[in-house]
VEXDREN-2710 file (C-alpha; in Angstrom, 1 decimal):
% VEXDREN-2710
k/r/px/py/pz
1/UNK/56.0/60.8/148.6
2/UNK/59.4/60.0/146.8
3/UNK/59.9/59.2/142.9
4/UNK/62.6/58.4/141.6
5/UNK/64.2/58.4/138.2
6/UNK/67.6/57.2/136.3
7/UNK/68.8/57.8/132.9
8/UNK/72.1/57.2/131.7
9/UNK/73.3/56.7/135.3
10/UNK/72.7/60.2/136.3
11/UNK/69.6/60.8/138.9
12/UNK/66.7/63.2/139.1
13/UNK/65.3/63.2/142.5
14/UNK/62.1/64.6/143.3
15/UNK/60.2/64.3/146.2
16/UNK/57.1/66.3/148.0
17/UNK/57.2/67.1/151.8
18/UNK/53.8/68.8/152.8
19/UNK/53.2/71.4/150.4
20/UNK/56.7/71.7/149.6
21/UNK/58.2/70.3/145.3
22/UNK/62.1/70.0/145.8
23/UNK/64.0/68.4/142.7
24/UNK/67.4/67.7/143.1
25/UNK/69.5/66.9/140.1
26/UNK/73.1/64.7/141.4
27/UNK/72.5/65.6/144.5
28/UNK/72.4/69.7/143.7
29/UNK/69.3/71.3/145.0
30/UNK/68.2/72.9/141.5
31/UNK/64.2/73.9/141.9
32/UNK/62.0/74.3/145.6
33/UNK/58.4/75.7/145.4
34/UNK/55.4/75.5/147.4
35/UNK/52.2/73.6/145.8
36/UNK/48.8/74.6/145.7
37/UNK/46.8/72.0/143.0
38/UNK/44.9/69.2/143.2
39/UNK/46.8/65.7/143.3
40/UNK/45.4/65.0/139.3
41/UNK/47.1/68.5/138.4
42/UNK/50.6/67.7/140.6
43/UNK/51.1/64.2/138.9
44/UNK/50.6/65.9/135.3
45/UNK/52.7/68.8/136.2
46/UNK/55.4/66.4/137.7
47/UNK/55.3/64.3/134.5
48/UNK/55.6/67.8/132.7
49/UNK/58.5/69.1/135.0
50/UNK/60.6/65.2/134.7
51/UNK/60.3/65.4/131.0
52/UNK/61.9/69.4/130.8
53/UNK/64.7/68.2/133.8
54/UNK/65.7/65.2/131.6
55/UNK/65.7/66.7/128.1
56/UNK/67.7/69.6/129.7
57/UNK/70.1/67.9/131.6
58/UNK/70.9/64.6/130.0
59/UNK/72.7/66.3/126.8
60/UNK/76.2/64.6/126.8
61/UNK/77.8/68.2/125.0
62/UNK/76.7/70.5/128.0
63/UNK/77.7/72.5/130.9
64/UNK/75.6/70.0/133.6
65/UNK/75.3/71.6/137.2
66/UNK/77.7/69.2/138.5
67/UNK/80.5/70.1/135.6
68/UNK/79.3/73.6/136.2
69/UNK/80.0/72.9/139.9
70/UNK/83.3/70.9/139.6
71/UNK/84.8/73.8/137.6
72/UNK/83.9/76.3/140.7
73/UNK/85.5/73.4/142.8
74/UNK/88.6/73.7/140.7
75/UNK/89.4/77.3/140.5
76/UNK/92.4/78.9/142.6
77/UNK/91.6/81.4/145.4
78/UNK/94.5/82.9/147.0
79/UNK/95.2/86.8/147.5
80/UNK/98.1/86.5/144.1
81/UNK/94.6/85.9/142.1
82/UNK/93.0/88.4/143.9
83/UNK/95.7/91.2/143.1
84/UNK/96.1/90.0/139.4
85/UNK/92.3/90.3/138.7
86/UNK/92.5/93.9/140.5
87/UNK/95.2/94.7/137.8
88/UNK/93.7/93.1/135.1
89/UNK/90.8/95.2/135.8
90/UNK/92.0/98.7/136.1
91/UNK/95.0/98.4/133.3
92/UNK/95.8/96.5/129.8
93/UNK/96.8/93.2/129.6
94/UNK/99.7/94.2/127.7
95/UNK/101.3/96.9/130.0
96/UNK/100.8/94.2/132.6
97/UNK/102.2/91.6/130.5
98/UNK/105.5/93.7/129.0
99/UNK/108.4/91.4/129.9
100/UNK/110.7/94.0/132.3
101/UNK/113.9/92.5/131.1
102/UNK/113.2/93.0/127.2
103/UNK/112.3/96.5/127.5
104/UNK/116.2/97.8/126.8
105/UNK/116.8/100.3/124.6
106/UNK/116.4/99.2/120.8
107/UNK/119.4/98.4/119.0
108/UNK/119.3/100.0/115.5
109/UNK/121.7/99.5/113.8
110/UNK/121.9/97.4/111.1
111/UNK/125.4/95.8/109.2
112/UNK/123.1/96.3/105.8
113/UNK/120.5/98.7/104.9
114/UNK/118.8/100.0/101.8
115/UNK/118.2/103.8/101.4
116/UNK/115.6/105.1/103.6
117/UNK/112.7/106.7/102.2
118/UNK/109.5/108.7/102.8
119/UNK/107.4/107.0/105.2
120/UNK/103.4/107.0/104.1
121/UNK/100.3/106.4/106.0
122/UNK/97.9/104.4/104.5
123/UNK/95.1/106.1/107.5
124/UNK/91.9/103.5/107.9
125/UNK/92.2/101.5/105.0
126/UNK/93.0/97.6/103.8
127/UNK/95.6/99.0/101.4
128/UNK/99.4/97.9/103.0
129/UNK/99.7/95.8/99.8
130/UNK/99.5/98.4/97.9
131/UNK/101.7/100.9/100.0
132/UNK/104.4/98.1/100.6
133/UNK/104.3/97.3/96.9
134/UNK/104.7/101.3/95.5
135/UNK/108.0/101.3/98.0
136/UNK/109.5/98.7/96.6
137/UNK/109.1/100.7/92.7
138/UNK/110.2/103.8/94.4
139/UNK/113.0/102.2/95.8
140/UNK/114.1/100.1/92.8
141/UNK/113.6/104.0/90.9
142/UNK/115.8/105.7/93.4
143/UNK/118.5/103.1/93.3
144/UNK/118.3/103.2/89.5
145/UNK/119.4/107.0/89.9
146/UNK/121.7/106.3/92.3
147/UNK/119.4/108.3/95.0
148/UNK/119.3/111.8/92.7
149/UNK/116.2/110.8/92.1
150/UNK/112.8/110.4/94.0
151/UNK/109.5/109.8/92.9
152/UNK/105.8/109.0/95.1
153/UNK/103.7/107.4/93.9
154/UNK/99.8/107.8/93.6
155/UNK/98.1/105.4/95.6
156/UNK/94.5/106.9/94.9
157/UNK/95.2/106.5/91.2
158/UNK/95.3/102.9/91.1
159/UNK/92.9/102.3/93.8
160/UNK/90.5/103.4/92.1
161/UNK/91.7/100.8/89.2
162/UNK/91.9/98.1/91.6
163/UNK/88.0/98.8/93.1
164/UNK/87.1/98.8/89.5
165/UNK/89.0/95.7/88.6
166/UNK/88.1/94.1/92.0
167/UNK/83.8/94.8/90.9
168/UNK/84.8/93.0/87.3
169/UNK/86.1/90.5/88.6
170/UNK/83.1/89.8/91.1
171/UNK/80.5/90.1/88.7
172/UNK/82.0/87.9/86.4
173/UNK/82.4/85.3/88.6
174/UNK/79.0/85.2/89.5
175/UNK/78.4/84.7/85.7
176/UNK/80.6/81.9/85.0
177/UNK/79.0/80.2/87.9
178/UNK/75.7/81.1/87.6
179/UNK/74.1/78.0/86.8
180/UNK/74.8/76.4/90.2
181/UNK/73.2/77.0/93.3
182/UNK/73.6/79.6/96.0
183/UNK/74.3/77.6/98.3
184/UNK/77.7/76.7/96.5
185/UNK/81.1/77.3/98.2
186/UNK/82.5/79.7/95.0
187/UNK/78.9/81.3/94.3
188/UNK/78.8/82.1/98.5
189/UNK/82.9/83.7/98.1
190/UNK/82.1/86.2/95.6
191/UNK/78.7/87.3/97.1
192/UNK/80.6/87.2/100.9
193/UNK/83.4/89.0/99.7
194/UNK/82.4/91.1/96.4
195/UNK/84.9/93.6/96.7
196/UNK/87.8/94.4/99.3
197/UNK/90.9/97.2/99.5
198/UNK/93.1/94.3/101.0
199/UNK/95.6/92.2/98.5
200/UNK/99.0/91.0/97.2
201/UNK/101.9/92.1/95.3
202/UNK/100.0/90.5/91.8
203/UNK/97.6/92.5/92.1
204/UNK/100.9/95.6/91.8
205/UNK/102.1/94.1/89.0
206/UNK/99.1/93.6/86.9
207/UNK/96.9/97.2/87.2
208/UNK/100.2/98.8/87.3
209/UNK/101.0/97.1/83.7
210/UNK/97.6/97.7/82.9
211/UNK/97.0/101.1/84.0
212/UNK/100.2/102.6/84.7
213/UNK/100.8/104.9/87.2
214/UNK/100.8/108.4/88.3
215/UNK/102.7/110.7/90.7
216/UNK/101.1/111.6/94.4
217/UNK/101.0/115.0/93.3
218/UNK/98.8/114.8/90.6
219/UNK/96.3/112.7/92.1
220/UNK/96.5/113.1/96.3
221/UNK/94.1/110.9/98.6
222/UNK/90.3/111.8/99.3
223/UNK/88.6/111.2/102.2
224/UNK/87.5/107.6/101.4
225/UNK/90.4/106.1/99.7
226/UNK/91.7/106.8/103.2
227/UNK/89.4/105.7/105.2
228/UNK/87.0/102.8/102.6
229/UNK/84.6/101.0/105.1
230/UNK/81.8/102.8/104.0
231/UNK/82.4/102.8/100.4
232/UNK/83.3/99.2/100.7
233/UNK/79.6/98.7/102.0
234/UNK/78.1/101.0/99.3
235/UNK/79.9/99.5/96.4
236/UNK/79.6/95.7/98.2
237/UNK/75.7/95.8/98.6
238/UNK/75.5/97.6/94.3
239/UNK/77.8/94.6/93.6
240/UNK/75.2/91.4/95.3
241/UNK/72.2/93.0/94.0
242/UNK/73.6/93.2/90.3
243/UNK/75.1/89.6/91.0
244/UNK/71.4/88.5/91.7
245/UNK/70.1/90.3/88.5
246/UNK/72.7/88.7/86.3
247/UNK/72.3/84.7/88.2
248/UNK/68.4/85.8/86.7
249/UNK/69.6/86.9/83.5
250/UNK/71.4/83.6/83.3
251/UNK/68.8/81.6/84.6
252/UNK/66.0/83.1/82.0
253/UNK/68.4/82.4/79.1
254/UNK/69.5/85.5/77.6
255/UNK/72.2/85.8/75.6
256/UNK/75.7/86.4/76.5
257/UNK/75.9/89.1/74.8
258/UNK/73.4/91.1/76.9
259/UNK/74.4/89.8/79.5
260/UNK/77.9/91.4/78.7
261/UNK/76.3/94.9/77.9
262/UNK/74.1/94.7/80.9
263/UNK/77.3/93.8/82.7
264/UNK/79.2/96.7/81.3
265/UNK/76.1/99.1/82.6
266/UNK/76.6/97.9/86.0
267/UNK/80.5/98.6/85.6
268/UNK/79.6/102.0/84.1
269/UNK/77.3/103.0/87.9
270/UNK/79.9/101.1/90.0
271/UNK/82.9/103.7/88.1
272/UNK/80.6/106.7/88.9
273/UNK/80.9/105.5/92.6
274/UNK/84.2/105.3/92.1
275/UNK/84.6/109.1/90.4
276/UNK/82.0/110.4/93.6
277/UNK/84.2/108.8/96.2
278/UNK/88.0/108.5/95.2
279/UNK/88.1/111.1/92.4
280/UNK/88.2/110.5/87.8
281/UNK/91.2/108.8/87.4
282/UNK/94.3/110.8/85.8
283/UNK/94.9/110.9/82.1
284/UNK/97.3/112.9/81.0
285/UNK/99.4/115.7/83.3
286/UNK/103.2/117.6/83.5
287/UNK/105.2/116.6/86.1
288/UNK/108.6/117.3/87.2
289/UNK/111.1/115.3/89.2
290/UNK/112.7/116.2/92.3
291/UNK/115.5/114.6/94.6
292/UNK/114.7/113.6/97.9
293/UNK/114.5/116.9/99.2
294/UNK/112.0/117.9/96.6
295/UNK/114.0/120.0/95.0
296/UNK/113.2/120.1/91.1
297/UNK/115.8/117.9/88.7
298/UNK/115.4/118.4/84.5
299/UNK/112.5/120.2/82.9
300/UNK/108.8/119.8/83.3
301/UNK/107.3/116.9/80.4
302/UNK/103.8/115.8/79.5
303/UNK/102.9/112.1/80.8
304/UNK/100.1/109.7/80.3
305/UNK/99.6/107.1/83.2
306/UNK/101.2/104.3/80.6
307/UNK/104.3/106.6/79.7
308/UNK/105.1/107.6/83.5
309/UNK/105.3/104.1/84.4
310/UNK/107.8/103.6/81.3
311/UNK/109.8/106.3/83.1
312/UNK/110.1/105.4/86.5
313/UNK/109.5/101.2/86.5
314/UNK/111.1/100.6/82.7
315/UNK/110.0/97.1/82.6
316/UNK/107.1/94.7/83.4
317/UNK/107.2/93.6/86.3
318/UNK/105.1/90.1/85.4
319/UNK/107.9/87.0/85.3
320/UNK/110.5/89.2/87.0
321/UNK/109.8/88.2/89.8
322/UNK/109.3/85.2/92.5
323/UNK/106.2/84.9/95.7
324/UNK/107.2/82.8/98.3
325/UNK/105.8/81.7/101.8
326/UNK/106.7/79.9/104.9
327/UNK/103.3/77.5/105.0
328/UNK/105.1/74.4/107.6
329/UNK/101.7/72.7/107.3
330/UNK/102.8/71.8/103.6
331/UNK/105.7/69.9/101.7
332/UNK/108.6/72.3/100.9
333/UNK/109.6/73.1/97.4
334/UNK/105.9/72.9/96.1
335/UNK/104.2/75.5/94.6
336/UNK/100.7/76.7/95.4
337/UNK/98.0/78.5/93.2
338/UNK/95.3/80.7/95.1
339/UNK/91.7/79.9/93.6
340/UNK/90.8/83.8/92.7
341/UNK/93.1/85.6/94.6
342/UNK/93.3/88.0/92.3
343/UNK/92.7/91.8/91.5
344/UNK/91.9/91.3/87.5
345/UNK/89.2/89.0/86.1
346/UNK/92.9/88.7/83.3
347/UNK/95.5/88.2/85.4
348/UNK/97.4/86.3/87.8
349/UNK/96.4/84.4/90.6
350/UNK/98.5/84.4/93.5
351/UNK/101.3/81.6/93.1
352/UNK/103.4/80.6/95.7
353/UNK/106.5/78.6/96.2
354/UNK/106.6/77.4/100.0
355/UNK/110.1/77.3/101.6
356/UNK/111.5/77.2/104.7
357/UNK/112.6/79.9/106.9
358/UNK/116.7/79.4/106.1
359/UNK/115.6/80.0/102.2
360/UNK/113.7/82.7/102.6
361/UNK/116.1/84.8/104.7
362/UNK/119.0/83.8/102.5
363/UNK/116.7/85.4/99.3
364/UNK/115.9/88.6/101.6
365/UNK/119.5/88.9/102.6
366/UNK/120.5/89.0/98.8
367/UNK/118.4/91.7/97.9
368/UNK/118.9/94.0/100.6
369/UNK/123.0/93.7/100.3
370/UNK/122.2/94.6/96.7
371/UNK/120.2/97.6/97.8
372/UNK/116.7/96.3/97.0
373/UNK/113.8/96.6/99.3
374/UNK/111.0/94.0/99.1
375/UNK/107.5/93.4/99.5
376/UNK/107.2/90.5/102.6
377/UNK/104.0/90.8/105.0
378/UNK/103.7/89.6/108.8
379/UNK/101.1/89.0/111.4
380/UNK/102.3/92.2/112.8
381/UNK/99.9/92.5/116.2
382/UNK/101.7/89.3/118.1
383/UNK/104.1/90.7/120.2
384/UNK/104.6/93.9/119.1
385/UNK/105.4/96.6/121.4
386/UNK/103.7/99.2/119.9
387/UNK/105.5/102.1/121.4
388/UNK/109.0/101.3/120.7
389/UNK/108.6/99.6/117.0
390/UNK/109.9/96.9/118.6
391/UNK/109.0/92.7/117.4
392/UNK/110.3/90.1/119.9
393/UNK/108.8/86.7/120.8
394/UNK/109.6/87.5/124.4
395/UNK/108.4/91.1/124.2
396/UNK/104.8/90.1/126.8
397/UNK/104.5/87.0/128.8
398/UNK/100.9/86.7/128.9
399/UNK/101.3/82.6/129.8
400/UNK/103.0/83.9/133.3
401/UNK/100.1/86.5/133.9
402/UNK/97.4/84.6/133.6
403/UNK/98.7/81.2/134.4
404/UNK/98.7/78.9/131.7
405/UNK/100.5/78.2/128.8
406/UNK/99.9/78.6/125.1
407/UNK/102.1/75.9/123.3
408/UNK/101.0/76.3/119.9
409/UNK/103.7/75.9/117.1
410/UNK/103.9/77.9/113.8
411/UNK/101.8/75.1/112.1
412/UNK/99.1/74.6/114.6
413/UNK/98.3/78.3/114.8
414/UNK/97.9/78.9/110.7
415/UNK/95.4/75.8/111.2
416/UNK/93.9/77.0/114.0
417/UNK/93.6/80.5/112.8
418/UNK/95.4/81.6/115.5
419/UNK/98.1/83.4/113.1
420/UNK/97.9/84.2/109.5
421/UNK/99.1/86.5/107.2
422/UNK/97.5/90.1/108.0
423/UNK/100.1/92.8/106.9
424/UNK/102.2/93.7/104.5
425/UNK/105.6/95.9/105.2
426/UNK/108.8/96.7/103.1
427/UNK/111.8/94.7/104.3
428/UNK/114.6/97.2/104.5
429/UNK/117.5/95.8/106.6
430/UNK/119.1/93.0/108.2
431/UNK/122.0/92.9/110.8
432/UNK/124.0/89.9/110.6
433/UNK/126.0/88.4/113.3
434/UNK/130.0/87.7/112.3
435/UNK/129.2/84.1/111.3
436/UNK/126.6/85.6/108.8
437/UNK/123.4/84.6/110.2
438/UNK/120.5/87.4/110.6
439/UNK/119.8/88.7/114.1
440/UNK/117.2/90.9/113.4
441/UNK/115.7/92.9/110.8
442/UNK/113.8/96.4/109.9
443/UNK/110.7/97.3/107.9
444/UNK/109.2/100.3/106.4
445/UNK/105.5/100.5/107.7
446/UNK/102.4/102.3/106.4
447/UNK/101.3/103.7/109.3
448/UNK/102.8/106.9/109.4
449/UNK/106.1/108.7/110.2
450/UNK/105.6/108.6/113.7
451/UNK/104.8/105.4/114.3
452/UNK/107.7/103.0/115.9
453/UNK/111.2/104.4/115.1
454/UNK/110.2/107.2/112.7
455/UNK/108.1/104.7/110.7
456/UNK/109.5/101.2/110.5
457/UNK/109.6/98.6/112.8
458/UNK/112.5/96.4/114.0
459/UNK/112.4/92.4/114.5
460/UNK/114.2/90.1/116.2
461/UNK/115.3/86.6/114.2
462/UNK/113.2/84.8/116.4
463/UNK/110.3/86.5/115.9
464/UNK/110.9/86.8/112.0
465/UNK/110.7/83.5/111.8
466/UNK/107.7/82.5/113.7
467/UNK/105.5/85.2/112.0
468/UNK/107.0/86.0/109.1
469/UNK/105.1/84.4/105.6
470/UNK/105.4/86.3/102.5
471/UNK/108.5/87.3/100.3
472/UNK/108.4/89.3/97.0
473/UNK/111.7/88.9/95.1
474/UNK/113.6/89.3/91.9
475/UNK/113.9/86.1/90.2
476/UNK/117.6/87.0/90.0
477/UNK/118.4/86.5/93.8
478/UNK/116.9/82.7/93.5
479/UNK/119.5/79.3/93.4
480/UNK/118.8/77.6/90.1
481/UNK/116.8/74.7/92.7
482/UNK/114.2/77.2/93.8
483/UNK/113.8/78.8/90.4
484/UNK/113.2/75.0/89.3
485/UNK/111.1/74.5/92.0
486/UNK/109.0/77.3/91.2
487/UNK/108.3/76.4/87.6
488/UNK/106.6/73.6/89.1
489/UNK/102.6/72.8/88.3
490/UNK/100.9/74.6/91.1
491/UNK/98.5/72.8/93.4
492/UNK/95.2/75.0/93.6
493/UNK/94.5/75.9/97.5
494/UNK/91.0/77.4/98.2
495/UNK/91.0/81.3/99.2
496/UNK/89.4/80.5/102.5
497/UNK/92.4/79.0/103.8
498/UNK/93.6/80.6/107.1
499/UNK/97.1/81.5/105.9
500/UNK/96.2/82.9/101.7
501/UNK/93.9/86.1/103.7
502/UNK/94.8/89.3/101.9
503/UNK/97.0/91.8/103.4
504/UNK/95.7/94.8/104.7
END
């Protein structure tokens, strides 16, 4: 007894020899089982069996056993696959992959360098923005004083402001959209991402104009402003459950002033979180400052957050300055506005101008000969060699390892989310070549003094320019075309864009 079935060209054979069911599915033996039923319950349970074999086979999207078979066909077997996989198993894919002839001894020196400066650590947190943002103020401060002067900066301090800020600005952006549903793409961003410790140099410049700042001493890191997943969680899962409450409030039509007082209660629990976990802000305190050494300069005064920043920024730091990116998916000379990338419900959204790579080196190499360090950030884990500080596209050659290629350009990975912006470091130093053009370059870090080479990292060109993105600079360092070309009308970019993450 043979039957016999075809759909869509492809065959399901089954046939019964004795006692014996064998099903073979393009010509691969997939099921053999002895029978024991009457004939009635074999033709139902054939009918049953045909109907599961077609419905699981015949779906154009999956692995069938003969794709599944010509993939085994195709694979290599030869005693160089062999050894690899016995390497690959005992040892890291990057100490296997280390390109020999790049692993020289790291040239440091560099034909122009800012002042170096204490290196900080910003432990198991999102907050390299921050760090990468307070070196650039220290380092402005310094230069101000012509190096007598030093000042750190407390990062706890305006943490704590920027949680606060960062909960605000979550809960009332589920008020203003609280009349549309759930399932909306800006409703679902502020309950997916209610509060964070990533960000961007706006969010420096407006709580630090906002709140001032304060010195390291007087306010020194706790336990969980260094390391915030688990206040993140605590304060993320206060923040959806008041977000709910308030879509209610909305929904049943009270007023918006209660709903502003009832918001303002929520604030108040979310600031005794705050208190519990990073510490009560700073108000008032003496402080005294030192030269690099940390050797006392001038008498002891009385400062308030708002009169310390006076002191040691001067200035605000809103409209001084310019954001640019290297986004080769989009037109250059256009400016881009980041829907609520922000840390205040009242300030600024993250604006952009997008330029190429030549600009944006030519900006960076301004500011550093002029002894100003500046905020850029990096996808800093491709190609890093993480023991020598040392950023080269040829630094691994996982492609020859494993045998294949990976071809991607700058622009296919951002889209693919292959590469992105994910950290932010202050750009120190650039060596130039005698024709002027940078050949490589050297960051402060926020990972500690031991990291790298005592803390900072070194790039080549090359790889600067492939995963480089963001540049913080003083308007001043800017050709009249790009200043025009920043004053531009932004184009508003949605923050779930591979390339507008936060740093971290």
């Amino acid at each position: 007894m043979v039957i016999l079935l075809v759909q869509n060209l492809k065959e399901i054979l089954i046939s019964l020899c004795f006692n014996t069911l064998i099903i073979t599915f393009e010509g691969v033996k997939i099921l053999k089982v002895n029978i024991i039923m009457s004939k009635k319950t074999l033709t139902v349970g054939l009918c049953l069996c045909v109907a599961s074999m077609m419905l699981a086979q015949t779906n154009p999207g999956g692995i069938s056993a003969n794709m599944l078979q010509q993939i085994e066909k195709s694979q290599k077997s030869s005693k160089a696959d062999k050894a690899i996989f016995n390497a690959i198993a005992s040892n890291s894919i990057d100490d296997l992959a280390k390109n020999f002839a790049n692993q020289g001894t790291v040239d440091t020196y560099f034909s122009n360098e800012t002042p170096s400066q204490n290196i900080h650590d910003q432990q198991s947190s999102g907050r390299c923005w921050m760090f990468t943002g307070m070196n650039v103020l220290r380092g402005d401060f310094a230069k101000q004083h012509n190096d007598t002067l030093a000042v750190e900066f407390s990062h706890a301090y305006l943490f704590f402001y920027d949680q606060l800020e960062k909960a605000n600005l979550m809960l009332q952006g589920v008020i203003d959209n609280a009349k549309k549903p759930m399932e909306d793409p800006t409703v679902q961003f502020f309950f997916k991402n209610p509060i964070s410790d990533g960000g961007t140099f706006c969010g420096i410049a407006d709580l630090t104009e906002k709140y001032g700042l304060v010195p390291m001493s007087i306010q020194p890191e706790t336990y969980s402003s260094d390391n915030t997943k688990i206040m993140d969680r605590l304060v993320s899962s206060k923040l959806r459950e008041y977000g709910l409450e308030l879509r209610r409030m909305v929904a049943s039509g009270k007023s918006k002033n209660a709903i502003k007082d009832r918001k303002t209660e929520m604030l108040a629990d979310i600031y005794h979180l705050l208190t519990l976990t990073i510490g009560e802000p700073a108000k008032e305190f003496t402080y005294t400052f030192t030269d690099k050494n940390g050797k006392a300069v001038g008498e002891a005064h009385k400062y308030t957050p708002q009169t310390f920043y006076e002191a040691t920024v001067g200035k605000k730091l809103n409209g001084t300055f310019i954001m640019v990116m290297n986004d080769p998916r989009r037109p250059y000379y256009k400016t881009y506005e980041v829907e609520y990338d922000r840390h205040t419900y009242d300030g600024h959204n993250w604006t952009y101008l997008n330029l190429p790579m030549e600009e944006i080196a030519k900006l960076a190499i301004a500011s550093i000969k002029d002894g100003h360090k500046i905020y850029s950030s990096y996808d800093v884990g491709k190609q890093l060699d993480r023991k020598r500080g040392y950023m080269d596209v040829d630094n691994f050659d996982y492609a020859t390892l494993m045998g294949t290629t990976f071809n991607m350009n700058k622009a296919d990975r951002i889209s693919t989310f292959d590469s992105g912006s994910t950290h932010a470091m202050t750009l120190t130093a650039v060596d130039m070549d005698k024709n002027g053009s940078p050949k490589k370059w050297k960051v402060e870090n926020s990972w500690g003094p031991t990291y790298g080479q005592k803390g900072c990292l070194i790039m080549t060109n090359n790889w600067f320019n492939e995963y480089m993105f963001r540049l913080v600079v003083n308007k001043k360092y800017a050709t009249q075309k790009i200043l025009d070309a920043a004053s531009q009308k932004p184009t508003m970019v949605t923050p779930d864009d591979p390339l507008f993450l936060e740093d971290n």
